[in-house]
Every structure is written in structure tokens, then in C-alpha cells.
mmJSON file of the N, C-alpha and C atoms, coordinates in Angstrom:
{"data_MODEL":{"atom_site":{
"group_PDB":["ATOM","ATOM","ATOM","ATOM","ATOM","ATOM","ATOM","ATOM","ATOM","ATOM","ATOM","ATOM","ATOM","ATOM","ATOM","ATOM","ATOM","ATOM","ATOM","ATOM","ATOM","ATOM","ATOM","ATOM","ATOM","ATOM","ATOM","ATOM","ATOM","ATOM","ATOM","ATOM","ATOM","ATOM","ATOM","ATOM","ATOM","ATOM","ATOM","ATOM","ATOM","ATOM","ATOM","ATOM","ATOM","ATOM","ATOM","ATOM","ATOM","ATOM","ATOM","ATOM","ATOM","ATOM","ATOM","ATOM","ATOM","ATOM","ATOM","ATOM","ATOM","ATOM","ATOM","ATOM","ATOM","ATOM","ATOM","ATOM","ATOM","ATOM","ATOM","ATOM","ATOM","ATOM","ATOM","ATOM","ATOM","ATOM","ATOM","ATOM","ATOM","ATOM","ATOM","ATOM","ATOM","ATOM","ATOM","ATOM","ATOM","ATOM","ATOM","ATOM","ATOM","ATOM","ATOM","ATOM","ATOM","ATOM","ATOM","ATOM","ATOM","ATOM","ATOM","ATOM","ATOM","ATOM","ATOM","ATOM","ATOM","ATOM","ATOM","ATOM","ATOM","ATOM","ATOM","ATOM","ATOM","ATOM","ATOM","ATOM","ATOM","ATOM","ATOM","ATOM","ATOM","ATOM","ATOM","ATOM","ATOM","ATOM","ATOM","ATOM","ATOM","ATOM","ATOM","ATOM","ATOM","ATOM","ATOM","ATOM","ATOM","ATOM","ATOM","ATOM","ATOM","ATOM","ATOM","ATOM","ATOM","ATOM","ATOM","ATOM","ATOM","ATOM","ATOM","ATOM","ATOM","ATOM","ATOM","ATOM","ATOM","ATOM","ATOM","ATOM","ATOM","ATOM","ATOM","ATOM"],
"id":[1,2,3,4,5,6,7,8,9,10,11,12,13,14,15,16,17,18,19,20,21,22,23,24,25,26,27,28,29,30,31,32,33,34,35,36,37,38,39,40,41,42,43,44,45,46,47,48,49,50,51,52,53,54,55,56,57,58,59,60,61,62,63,64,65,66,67,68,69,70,71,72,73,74,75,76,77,78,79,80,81,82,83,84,85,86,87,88,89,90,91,92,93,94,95,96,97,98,99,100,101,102,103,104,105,106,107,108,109,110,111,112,113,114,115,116,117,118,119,120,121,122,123,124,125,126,127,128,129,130,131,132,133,134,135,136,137,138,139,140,141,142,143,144,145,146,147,148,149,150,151,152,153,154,155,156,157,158,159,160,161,162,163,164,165,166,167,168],
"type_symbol":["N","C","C","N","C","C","N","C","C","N","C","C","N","C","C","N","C","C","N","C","C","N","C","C","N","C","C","N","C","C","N","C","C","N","C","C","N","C","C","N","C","C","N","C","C","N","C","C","N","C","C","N","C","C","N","C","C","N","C","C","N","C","C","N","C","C","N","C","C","N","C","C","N","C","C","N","C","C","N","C","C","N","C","C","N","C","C","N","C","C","N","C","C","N","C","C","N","C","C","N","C","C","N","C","C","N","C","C","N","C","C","N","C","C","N","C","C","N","C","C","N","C","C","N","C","C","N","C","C","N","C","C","N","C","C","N","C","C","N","C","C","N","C","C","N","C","C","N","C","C","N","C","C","N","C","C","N","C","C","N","C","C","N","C","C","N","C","C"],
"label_atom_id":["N","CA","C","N","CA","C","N","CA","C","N","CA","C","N","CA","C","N","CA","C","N","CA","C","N","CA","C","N","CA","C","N","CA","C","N","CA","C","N","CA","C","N","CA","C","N","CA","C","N","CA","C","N","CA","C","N","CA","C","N","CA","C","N","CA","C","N","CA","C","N","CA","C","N","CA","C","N","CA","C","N","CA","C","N","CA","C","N","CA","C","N","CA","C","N","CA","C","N","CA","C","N","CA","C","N","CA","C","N","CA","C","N","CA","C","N","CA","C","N","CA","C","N","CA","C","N","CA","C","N","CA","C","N","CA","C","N","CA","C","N","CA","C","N","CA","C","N","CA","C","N","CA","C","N","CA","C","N","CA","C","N","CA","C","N","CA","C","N","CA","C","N","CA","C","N","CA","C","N","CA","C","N","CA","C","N","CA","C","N","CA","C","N","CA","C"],
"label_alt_id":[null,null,null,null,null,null,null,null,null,null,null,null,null,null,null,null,null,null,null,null,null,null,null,null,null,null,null,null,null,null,null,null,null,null,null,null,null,null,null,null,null,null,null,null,null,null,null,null,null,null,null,null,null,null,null,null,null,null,null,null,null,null,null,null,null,null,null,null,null,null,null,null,null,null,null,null,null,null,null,null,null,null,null,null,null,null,null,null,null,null,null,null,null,null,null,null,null,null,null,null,null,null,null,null,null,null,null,null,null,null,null,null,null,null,null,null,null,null,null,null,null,null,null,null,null,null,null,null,null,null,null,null,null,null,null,null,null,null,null,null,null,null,null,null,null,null,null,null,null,null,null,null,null,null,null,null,null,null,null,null,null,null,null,null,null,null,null,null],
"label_comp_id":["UNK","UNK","UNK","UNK","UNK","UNK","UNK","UNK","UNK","UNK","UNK","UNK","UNK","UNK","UNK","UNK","UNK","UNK","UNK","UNK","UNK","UNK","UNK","UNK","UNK","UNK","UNK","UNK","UNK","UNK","UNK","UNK","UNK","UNK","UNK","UNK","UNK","UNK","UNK","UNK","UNK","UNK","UNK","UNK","UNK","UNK","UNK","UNK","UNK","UNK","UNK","UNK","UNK","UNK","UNK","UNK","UNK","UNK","UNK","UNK","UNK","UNK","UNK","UNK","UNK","UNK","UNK","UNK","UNK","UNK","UNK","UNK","UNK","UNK","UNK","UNK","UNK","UNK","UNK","UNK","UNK","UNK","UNK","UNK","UNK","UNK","UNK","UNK","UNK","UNK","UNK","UNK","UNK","UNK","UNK","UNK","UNK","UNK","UNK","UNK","UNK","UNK","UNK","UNK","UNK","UNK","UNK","UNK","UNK","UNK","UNK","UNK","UNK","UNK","UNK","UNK","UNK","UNK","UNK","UNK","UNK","UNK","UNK","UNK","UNK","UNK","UNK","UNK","UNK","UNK","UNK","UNK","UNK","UNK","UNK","UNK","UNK","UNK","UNK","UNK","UNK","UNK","UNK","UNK","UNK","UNK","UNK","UNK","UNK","UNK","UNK","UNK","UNK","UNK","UNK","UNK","UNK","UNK","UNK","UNK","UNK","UNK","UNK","UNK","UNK","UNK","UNK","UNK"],
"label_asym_id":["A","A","A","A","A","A","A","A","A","A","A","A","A","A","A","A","A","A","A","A","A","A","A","A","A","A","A","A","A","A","A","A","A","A","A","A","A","A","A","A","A","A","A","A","A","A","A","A","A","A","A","A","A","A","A","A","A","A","A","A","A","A","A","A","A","A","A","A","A","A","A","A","A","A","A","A","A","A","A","A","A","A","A","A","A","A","A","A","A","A","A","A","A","A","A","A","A","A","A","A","A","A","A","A","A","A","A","A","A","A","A","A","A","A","A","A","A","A","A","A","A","A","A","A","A","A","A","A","A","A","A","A","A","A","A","A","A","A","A","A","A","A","A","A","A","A","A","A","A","A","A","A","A","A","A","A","A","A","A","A","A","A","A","A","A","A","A","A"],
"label_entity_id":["1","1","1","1","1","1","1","1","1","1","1","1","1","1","1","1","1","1","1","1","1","1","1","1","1","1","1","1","1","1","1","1","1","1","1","1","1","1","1","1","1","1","1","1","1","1","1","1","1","1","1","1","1","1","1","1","1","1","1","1","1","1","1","1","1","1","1","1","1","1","1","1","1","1","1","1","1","1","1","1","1","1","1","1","1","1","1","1","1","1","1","1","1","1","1","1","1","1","1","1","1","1","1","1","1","1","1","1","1","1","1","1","1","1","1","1","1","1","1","1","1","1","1","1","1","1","1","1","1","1","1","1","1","1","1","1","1","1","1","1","1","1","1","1","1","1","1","1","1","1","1","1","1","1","1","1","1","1","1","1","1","1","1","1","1","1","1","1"],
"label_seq_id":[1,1,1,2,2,2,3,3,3,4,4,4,5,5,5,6,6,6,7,7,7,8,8,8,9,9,9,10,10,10,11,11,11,12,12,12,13,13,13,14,14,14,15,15,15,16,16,16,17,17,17,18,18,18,19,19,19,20,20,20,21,21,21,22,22,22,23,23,23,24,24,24,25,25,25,26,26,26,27,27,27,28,28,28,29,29,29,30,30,30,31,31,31,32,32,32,33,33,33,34,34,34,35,35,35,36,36,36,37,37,37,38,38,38,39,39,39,40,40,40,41,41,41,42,42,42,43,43,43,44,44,44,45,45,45,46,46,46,47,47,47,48,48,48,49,49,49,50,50,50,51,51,51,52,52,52,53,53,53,54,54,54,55,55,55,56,56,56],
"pdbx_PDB_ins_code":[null,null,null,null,null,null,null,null,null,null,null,null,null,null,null,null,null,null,null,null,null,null,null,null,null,null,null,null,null,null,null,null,null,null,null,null,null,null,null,null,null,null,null,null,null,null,null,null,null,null,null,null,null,null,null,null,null,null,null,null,null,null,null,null,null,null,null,null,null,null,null,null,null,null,null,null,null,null,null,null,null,null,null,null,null,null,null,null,null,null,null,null,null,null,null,null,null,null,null,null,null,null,null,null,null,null,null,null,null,null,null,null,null,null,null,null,null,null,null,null,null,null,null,null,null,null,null,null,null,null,null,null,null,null,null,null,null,null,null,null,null,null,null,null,null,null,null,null,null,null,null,null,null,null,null,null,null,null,null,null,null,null,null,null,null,null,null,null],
"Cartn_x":[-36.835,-36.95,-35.895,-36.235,-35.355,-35.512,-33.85,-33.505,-33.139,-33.301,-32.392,-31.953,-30.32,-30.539,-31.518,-31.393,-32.834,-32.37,-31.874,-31.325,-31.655,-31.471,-32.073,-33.442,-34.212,-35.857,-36.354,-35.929,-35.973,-35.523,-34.946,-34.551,-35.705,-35.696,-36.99,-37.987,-38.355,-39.807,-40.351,-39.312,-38.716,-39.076,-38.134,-38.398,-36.94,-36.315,-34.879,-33.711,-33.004,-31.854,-30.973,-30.511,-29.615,-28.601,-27.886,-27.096,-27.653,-28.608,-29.335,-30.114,-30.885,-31.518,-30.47,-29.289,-27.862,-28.398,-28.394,-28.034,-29.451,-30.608,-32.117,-31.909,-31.114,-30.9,-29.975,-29.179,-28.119,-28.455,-29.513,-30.258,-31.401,-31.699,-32.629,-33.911,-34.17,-35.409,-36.676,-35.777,-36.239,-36.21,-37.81,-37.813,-38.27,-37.219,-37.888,-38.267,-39.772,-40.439,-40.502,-40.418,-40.712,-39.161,-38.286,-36.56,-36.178,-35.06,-34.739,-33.91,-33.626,-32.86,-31.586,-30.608,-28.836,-28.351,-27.514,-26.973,-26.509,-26.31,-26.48,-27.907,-28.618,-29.913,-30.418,-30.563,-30.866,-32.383,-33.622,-35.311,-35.675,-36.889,-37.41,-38.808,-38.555,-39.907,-41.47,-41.512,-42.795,-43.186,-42.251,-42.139,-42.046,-41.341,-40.807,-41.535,-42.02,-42.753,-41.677,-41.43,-40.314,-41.363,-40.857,-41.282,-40.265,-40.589,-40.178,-41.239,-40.832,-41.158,-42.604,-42.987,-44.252,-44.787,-44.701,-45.552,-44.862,-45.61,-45.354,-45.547],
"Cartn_y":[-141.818,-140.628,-139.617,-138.621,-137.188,-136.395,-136.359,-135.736,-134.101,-133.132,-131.78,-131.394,-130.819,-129.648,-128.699,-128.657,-127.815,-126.243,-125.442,-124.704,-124.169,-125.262,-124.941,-125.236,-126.101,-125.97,-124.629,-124.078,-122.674,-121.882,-121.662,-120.748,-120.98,-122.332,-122.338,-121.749,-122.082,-121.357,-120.018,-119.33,-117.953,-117.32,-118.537,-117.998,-117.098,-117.667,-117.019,-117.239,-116.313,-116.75,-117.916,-118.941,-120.139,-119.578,-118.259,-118.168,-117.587,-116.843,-116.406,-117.437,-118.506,-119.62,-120.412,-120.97,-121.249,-120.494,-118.892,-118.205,-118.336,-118.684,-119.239,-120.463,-121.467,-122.873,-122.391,-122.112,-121.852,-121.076,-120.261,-119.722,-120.822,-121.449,-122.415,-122.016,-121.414,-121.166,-121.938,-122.878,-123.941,-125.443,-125.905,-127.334,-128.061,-129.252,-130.156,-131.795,-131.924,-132.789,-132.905,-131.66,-131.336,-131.162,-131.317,-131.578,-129.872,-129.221,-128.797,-128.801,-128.041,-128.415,-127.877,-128.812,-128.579,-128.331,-127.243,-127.152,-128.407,-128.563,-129.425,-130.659,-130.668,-131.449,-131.869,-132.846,-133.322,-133.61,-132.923,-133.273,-134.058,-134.527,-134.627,-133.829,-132.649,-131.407,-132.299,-133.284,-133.804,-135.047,-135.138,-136.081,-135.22,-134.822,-133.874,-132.736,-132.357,-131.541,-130.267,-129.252,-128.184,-127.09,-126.698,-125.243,-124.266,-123.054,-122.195,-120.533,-120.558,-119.047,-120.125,-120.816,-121.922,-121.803,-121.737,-122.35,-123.053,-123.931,-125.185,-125.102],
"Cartn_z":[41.495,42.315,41.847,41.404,41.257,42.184,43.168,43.96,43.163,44.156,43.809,44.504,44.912,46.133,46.354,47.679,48.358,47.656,47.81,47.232,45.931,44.85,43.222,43.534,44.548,44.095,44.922,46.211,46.26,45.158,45.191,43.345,42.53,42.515,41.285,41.177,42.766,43.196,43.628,43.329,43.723,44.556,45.778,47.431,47.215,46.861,46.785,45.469,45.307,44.702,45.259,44.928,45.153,46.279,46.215,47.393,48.354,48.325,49.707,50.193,49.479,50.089,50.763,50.456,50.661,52.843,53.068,54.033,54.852,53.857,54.703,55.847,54.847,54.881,56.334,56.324,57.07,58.607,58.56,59.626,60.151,59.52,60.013,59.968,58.455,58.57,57.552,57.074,56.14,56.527,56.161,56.66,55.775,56.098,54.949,56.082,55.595,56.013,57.529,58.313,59.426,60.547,59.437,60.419,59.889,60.386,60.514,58.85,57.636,56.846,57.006,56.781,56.204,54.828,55.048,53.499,52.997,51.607,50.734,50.772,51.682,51.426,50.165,49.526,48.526,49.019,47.989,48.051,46.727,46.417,46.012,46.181,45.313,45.446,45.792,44.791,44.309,45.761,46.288,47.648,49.128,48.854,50.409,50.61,51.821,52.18,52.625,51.657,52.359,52.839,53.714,54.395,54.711,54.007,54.743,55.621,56.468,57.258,57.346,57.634,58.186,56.608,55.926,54.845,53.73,52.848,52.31,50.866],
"occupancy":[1.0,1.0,1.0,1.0,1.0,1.0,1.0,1.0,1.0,1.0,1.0,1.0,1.0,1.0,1.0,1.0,1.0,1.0,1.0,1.0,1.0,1.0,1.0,1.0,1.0,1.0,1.0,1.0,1.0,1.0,1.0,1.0,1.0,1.0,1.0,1.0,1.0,1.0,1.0,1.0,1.0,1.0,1.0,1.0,1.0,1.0,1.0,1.0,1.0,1.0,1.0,1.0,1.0,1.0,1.0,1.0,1.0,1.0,1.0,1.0,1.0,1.0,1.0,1.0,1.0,1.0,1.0,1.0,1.0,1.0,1.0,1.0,1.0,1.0,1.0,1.0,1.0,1.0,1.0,1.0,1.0,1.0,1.0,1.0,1.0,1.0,1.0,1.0,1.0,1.0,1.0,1.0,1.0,1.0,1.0,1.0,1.0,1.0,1.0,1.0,1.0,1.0,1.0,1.0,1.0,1.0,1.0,1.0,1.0,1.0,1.0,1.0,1.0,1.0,1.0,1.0,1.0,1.0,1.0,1.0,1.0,1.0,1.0,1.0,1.0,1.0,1.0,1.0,1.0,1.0,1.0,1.0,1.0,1.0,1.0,1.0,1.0,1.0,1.0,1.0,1.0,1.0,1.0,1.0,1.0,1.0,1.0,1.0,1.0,1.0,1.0,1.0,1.0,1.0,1.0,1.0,1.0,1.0,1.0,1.0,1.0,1.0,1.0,1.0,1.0,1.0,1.0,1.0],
"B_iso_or_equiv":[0.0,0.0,0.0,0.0,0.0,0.0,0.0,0.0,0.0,0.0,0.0,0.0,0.0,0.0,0.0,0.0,0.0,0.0,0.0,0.0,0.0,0.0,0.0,0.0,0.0,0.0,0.0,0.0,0.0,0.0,0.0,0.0,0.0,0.0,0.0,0.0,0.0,0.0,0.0,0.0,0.0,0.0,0.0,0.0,0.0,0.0,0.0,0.0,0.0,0.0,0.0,0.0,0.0,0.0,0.0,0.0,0.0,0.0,0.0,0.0,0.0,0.0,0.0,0.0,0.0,0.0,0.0,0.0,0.0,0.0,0.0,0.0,0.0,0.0,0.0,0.0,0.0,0.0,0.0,0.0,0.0,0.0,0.0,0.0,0.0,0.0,0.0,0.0,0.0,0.0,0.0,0.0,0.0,0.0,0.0,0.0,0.0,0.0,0.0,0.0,0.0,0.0,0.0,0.0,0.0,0.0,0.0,0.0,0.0,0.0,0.0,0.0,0.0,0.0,0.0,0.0,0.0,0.0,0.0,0.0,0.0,0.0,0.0,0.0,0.0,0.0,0.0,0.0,0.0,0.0,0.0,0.0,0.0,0.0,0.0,0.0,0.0,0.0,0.0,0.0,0.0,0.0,0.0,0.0,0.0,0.0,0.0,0.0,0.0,0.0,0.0,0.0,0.0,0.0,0.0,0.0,0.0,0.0,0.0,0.0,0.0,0.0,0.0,0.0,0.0,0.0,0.0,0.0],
"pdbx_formal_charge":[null,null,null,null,null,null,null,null,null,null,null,null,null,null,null,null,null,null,null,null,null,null,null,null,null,null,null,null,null,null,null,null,null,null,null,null,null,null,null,null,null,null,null,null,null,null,null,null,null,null,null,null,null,null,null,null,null,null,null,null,null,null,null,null,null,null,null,null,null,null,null,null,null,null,null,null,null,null,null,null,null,null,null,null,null,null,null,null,null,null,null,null,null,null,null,null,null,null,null,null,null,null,null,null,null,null,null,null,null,null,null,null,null,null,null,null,null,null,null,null,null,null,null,null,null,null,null,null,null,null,null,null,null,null,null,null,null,null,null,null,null,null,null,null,null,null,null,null,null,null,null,null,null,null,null,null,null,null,null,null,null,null,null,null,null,null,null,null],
"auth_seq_id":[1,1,1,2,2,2,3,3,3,4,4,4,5,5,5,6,6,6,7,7,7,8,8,8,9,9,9,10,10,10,11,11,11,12,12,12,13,13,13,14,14,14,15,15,15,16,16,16,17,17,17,18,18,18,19,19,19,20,20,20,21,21,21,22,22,22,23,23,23,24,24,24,25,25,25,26,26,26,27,27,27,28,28,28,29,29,29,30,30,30,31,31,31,32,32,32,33,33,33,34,34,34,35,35,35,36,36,36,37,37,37,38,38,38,39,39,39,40,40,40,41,41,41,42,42,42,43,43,43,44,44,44,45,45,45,46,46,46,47,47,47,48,48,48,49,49,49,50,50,50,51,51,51,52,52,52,53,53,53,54,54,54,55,55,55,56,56,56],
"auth_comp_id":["UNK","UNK","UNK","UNK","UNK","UNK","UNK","UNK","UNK","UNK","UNK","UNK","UNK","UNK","UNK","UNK","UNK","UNK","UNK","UNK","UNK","UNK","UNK","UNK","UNK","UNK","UNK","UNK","UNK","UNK","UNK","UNK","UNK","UNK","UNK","UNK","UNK","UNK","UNK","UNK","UNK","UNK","UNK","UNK","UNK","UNK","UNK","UNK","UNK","UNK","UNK","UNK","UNK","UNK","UNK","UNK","UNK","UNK","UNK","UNK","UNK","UNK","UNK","UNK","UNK","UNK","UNK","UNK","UNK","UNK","UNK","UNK","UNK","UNK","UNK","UNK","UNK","UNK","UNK","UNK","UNK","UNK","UNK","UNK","UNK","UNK","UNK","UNK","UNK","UNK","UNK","UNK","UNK","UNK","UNK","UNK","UNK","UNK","UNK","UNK","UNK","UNK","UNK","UNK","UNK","UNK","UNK","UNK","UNK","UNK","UNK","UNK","UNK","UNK","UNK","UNK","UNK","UNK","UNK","UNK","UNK","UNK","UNK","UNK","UNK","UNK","UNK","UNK","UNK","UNK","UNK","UNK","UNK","UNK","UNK","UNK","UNK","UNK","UNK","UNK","UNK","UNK","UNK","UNK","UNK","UNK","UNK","UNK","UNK","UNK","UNK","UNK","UNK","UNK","UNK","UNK","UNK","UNK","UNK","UNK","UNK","UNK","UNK","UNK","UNK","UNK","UNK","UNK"],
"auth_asym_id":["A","A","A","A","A","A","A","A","A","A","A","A","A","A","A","A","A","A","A","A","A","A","A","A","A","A","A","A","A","A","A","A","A","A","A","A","A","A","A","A","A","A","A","A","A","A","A","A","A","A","A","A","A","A","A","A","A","A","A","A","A","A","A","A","A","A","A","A","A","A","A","A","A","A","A","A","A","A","A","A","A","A","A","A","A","A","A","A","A","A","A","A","A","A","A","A","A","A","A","A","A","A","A","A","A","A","A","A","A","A","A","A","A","A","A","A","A","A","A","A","A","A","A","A","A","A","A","A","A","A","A","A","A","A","A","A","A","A","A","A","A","A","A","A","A","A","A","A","A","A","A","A","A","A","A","A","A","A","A","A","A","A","A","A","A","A","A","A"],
"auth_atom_id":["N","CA","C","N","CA","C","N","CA","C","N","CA","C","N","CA","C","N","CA","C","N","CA","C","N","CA","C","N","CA","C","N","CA","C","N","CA","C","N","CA","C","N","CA","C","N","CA","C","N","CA","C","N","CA","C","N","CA","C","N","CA","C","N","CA","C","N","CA","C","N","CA","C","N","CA","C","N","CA","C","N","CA","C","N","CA","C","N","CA","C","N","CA","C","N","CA","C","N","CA","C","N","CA","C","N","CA","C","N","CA","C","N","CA","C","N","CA","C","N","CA","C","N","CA","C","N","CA","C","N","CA","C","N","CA","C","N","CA","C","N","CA","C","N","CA","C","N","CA","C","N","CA","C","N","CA","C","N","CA","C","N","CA","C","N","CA","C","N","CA","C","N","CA","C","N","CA","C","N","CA","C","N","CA","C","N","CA","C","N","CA","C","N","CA","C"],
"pdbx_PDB_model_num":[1,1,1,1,1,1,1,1,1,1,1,1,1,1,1,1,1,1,1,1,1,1,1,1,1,1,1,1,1,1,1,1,1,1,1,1,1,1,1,1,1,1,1,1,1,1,1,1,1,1,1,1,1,1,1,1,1,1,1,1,1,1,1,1,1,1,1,1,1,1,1,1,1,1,1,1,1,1,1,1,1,1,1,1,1,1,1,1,1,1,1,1,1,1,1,1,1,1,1,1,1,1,1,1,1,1,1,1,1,1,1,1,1,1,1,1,1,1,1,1,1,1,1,1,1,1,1,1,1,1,1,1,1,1,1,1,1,1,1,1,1,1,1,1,1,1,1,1,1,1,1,1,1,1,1,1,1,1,1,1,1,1,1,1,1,1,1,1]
}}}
């Protein structure tokens, strides 16, 4: 299993730059696998269901 911070796979996916996703994460507007996400969260993109603003 390859984990990433939540953070670089937002970046990746270009919901956001790494430090404003960082201030998404931090407002609570990102979920991973239906919880609420915390900064530093480690995903697995290809496993974990992230959402943000309700979509996936």
C-alpha cells in the first residue's frame, strides 16, 4: 500500500496548491472516507475515498 499526504494528492489533482489544501484540510472541508480530514493524514488515493466541497 502507498500512502501520501492528503495534501500532495490534492496538489496533484489540482484541487489546490499543497499550502492552501494544507488551509481546506484545516477548515474542514475535506473528507477522507467519510471522517472529517486532519492535517498531516496519510491516503492511499487508489484506496481512500477523499472528498472535497461533496465530490469525490
Amino acid at each position: 500500500m502507498t500512502t501520501e499526504r492528503l495534501q500532495k494528492v490534492l496538489a496533484h489533482w489540482g484541487v489546490a496548491s499543497r499550502r492552501h489544501a494544507e488551509i481546506l484540510i484545516r477548515s474542514g472541508q475535506v473528507f477522507v472516507n467519510g471522517q472529517r480530514a486532519q492535517l498531516g493524514d496519510k491516503v492511499d488515493p487508489r484506496r481512500d475515498r477523499i472528498e472535497y466541497r461533496g465530490q469525490s
